[in-house]
N, C-alpha and C positions, 0 to 999 in steps of 0.2 A: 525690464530692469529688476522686477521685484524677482523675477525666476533665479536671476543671477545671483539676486543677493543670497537667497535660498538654499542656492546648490551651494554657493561658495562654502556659506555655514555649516550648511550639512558635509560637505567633504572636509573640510577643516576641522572640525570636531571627530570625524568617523575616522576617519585616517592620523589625527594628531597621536591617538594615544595607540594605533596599533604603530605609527614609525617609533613612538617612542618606547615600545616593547621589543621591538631589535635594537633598537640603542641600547636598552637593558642586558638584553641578549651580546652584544659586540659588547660590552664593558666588561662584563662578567665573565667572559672570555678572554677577554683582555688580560685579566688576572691572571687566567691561569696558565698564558702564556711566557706573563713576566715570570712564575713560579719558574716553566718549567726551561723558558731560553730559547734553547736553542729547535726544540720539538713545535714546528709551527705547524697550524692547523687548519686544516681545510673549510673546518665551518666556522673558525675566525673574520679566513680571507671572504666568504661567500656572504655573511653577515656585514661586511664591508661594503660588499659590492651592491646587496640588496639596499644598505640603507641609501649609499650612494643614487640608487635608482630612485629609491622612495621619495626624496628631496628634489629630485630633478622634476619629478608630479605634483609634487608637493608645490612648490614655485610656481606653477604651469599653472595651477589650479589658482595659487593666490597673486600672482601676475595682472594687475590690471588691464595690461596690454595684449593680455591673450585669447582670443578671441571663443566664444561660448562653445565652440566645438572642439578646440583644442582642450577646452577645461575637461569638457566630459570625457575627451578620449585619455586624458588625462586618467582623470578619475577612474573610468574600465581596466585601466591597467594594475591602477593600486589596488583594487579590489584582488585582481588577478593575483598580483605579484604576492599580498598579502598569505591569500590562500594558498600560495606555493608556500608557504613558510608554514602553514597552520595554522594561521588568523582566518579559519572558515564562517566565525560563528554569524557573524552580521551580514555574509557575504551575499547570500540571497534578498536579503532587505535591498542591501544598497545598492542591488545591479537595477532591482525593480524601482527603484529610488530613482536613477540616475534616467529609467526609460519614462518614469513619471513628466520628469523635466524637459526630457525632450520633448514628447508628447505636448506639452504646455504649449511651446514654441509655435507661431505661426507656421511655420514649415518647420515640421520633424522633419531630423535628416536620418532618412534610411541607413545611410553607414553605421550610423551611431546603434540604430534600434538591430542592426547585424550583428555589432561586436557584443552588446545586452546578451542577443540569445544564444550567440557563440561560449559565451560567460555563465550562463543558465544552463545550459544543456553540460555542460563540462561538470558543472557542478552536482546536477542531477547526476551523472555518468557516472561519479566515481565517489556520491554520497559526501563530499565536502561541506561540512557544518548540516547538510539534510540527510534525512534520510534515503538511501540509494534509488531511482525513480528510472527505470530503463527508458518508459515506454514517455517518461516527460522528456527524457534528455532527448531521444528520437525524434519528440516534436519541435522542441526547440532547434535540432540542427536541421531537421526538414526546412524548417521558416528561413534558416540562414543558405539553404540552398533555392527557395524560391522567391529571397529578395533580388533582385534586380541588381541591384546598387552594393552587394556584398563583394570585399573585395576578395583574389580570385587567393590568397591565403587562408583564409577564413572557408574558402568553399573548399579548399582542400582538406583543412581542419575537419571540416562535418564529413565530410565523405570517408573521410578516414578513420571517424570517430562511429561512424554507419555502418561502416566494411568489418570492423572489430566486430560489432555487437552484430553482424548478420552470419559474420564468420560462426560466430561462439553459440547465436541464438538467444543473446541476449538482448529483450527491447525490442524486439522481430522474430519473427519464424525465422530459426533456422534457412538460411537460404544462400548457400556457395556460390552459387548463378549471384544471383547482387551483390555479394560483397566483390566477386571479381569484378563485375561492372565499378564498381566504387574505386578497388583498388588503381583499376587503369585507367578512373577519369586523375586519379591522384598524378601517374605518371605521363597523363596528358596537358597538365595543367604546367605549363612553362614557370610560374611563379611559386611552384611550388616549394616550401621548404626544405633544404636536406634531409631535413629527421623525417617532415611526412612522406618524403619519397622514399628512406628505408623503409618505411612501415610498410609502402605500396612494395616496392622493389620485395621485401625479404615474406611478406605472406603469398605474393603471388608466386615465388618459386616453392614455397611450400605445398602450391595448392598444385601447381603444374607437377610437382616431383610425386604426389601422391592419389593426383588425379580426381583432387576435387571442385565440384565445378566445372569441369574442362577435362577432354579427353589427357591422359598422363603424357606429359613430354618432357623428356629429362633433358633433352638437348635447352627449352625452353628455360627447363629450370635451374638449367647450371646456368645460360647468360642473367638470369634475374639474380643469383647468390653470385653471380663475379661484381654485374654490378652495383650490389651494396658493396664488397671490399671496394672499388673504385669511388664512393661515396663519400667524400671528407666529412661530409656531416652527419655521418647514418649513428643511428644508436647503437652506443659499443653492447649492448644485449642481442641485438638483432644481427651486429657485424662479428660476434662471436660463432652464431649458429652456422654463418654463410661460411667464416673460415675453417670451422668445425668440419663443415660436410664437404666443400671441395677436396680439403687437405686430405679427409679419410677416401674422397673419390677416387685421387689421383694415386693416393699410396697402393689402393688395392689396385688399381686400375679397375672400378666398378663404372661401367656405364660409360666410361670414357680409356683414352690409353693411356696405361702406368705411364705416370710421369713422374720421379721422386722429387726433381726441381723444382716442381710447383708444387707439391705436397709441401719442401720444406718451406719454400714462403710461406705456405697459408701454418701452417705449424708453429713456424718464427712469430709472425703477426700473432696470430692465439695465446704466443707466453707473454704478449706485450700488452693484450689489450687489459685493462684494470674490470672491466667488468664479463672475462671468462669466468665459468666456475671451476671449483678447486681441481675437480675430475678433468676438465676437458684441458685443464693444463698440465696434471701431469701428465694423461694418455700422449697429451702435442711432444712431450719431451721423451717419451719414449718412444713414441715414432720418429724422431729425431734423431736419438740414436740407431736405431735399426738402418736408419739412411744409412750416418756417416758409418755405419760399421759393413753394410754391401757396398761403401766407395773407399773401404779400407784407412778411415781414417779413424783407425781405433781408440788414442787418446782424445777426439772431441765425442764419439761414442762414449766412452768411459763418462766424461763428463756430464752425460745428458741422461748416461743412466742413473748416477747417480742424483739429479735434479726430478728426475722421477721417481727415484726411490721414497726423497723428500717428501714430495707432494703427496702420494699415493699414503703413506703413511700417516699423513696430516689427514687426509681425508678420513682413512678407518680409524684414527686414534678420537679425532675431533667430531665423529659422526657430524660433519658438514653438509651431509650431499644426499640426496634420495637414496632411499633401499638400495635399490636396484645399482647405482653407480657404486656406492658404497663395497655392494658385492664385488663386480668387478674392478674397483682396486685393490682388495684381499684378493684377484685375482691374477692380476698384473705382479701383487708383490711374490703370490706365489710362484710364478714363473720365474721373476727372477734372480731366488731365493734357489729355486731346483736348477737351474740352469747357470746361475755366477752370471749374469749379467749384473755388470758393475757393483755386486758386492760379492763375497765371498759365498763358494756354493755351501749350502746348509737345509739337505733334502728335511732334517725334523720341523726348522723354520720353517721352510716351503708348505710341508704336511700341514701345519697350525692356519697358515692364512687358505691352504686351498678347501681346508673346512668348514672356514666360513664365506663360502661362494655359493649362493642359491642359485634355486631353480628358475629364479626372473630369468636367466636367458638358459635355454638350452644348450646352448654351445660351449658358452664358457663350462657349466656346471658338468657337465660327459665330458669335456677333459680332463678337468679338476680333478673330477670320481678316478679317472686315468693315470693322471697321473700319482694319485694318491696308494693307486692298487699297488701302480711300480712303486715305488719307494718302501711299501711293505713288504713285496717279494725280494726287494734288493736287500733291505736287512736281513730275509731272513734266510735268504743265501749266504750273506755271511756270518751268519751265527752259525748255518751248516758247517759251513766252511771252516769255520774255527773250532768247532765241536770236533771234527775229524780231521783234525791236526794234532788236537789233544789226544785223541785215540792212537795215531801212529805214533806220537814221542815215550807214549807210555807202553806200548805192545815191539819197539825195535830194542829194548835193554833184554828181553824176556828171551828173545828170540839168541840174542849172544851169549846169555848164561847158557841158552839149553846146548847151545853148540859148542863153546866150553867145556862142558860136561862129558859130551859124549867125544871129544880128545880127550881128557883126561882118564875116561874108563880105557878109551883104546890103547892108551899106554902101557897102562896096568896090565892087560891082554900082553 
């Protein structure tokens, strides 16, 4: 009983004043909502939803009737939930806090001392109120893969918190052999979550398409990037890459057969998803149009070029985007700046964005140069051009006096 009373305190005081710092957070919001009306906001509504959650643990925890394992798992969540928000600082006390109490208990229950180290290692992982600790988060989700009694989310959680840091080499040797082991215990594990199955799903097509780890197999690595897009729960960062790359497979027809109809799906899906980057969606809306303009449907062309003119411009005006992409939208705009795709041709505009297109890709940059040479030689053909126009209008009057002249002497004669 005295453990009870213990934890109760101890979570009621740890937790009272971090739920009452989102309270703060959702009022203060609240404000600025009433200010602004009609402009409602996303971390209003989430500030909502967190406190919402916070109070259902909260209860849980001060609940007489609820039984010592429900409080703790209670508890492990608030902790959690907290440090999703940025309430890191105590997070480490109180996980060890919470396995202190269990530990008390005539029978610690392993699930509880699971979700602890699942809680620990997450926190070492990503340096959440401590300092970043690779090689403790490693041990802590080892411990949650060799409990017994851990349940079979949590073991998908560690293995895919394993497979990152074996992928990257961080917290382990470098080692692509184990992280794709990890990644297909993720996609083996029936309970797994949506998100941890993108995770699995969308590294191991990256590892199959560049052949790490694992002999390269692209046939391999396009069914893993289709099914994240089949994935309702995959992370839209992760479900960007996969639309990304089938869309550019099928438009080129690389590695599989030109198909523009699945291009423009995965295309469509890329200007839908909220977390595409600014580049990959104008490129998606200029391969959009290039569709509808090979199926001759030139006003939905029109329309798509100009949504990538948009984008593409936000990109190099906003330096949003790495070097490299950055370039190649001053490279995109110069195309279609030289060319009148959906705005007006204007080879001097063209000139200006394809000079600022570097050397990062070879491809892009030797056309650039190319097309920049043309557009020099086309003016200065017509400067020729005009220069010896001016020569004929001024040498054809000369030519009629002199001939004038020489009737009038022959008259004389």
């Amino acid at each position: 009983m005295k453990a009870k009373f213990y934890l109760l305190i101890f979570l009621l005081t740890t937790f009272g004043y971090n739920q009452s710092k989102v309270a703060e957070k959702k009022s203060d919001s609240k404000t600025q909502v009433k200010s602004q009306k009609e402009k409602a906001s996303d971390k209003e509504d989430l500030a909502k939803q967190i406190q919402g959650v916070l109070k259902i643990f909260h209860d849980t925890i001060a609940n007489p009737k609820t039984s010592f394992k429900q409080k703790l798992n209670a508890a492990i969540s608030m902790v959690a939930v907290n440090c999703s928000i940025g309430n890191c600082a105590n997070a480490l006390a109180s996980y060890k806090k919470i396995l202190e109490f269990n530990n008390r208990m005539p029978k610690p229950d392993p699930e509880i001392t699971a979700a602890v180290d699942f809680g620990i290692g997450t926190i070492y992982q990503n340096g959440m109120g401590v300092k970043q600790d690779l090689a403790q988060a490693k041990k802590y989700f080892q411990q949650v893969l060799d409990n017994p009694q851990s349940n079979k989310e949590l073991i998908s959680g560690a293995h895919a918190a394993l497979a990152v840091m074996s992928y990257a080499g961080k917290g382990a040797d470098k080692d692509h052999t184990k992280s794709l082991e990890y990644f297909k215990e993720i996609i083996n594990n029936k309970k797994s979550r949506p998100d941890m199955l993108s995770i699995a799903q969308g590294n191991l097509a990256i590892m199959y398409f560049k052949g790490q780890g694992v002999k390269r197999d692209i046939k391999e690595a396009i069914k893993y990037f289709t099914d994240v897009t089949e994935n309702r729960g995959a992370i839209p960062v992760i479900l960007a890459t996969a639309q990304g790359t089938l869309a550019n497979l099928y438009y080129a027809g690389r590695h599989v057969k030109k198909d523009y109809n699945k291009a423009e799906k995965y295309y469509k899906g890329l200007t839908q998803n909220p977390k595409a980057i600014a580049f990959q969606v104008a490129q998606a809306y200029f391969h959009l149009a290039t569709i509808h303009k090979i199926k001759k449907d030139l006003k939905k062309a029109d329309e798509y070029y100009l949504k990538a003119d948009k984008e593409f411009t936000h990109v190099v005006t906003k330096n949003v985007d790495i070097p490299k992409n950055i370039s190649d939208a001053n490279f995109f705009l110069g195309i279609m700046n030289y060319k009148g795709f959906g705005v007006a041709e204007n080879k001097q505009k063209a000139v200006e964005y394809l000079k600022k297109v570097t050397k990062d890709n070879s491809r892009t940059y030797s056309y650039a140069q190319k097309l920049i040479n043309e557009a020099h030689n086309s003016k200065a053909k017509k400067i020729s051009k005009l220069d010896g126009s001016k020569i004929k209008k001024t040498t054809k009057p000369k030519k009629q006096v002199a001939v004038k002249h020489k009737e009038v002497k022959h008259e004389k004669k």
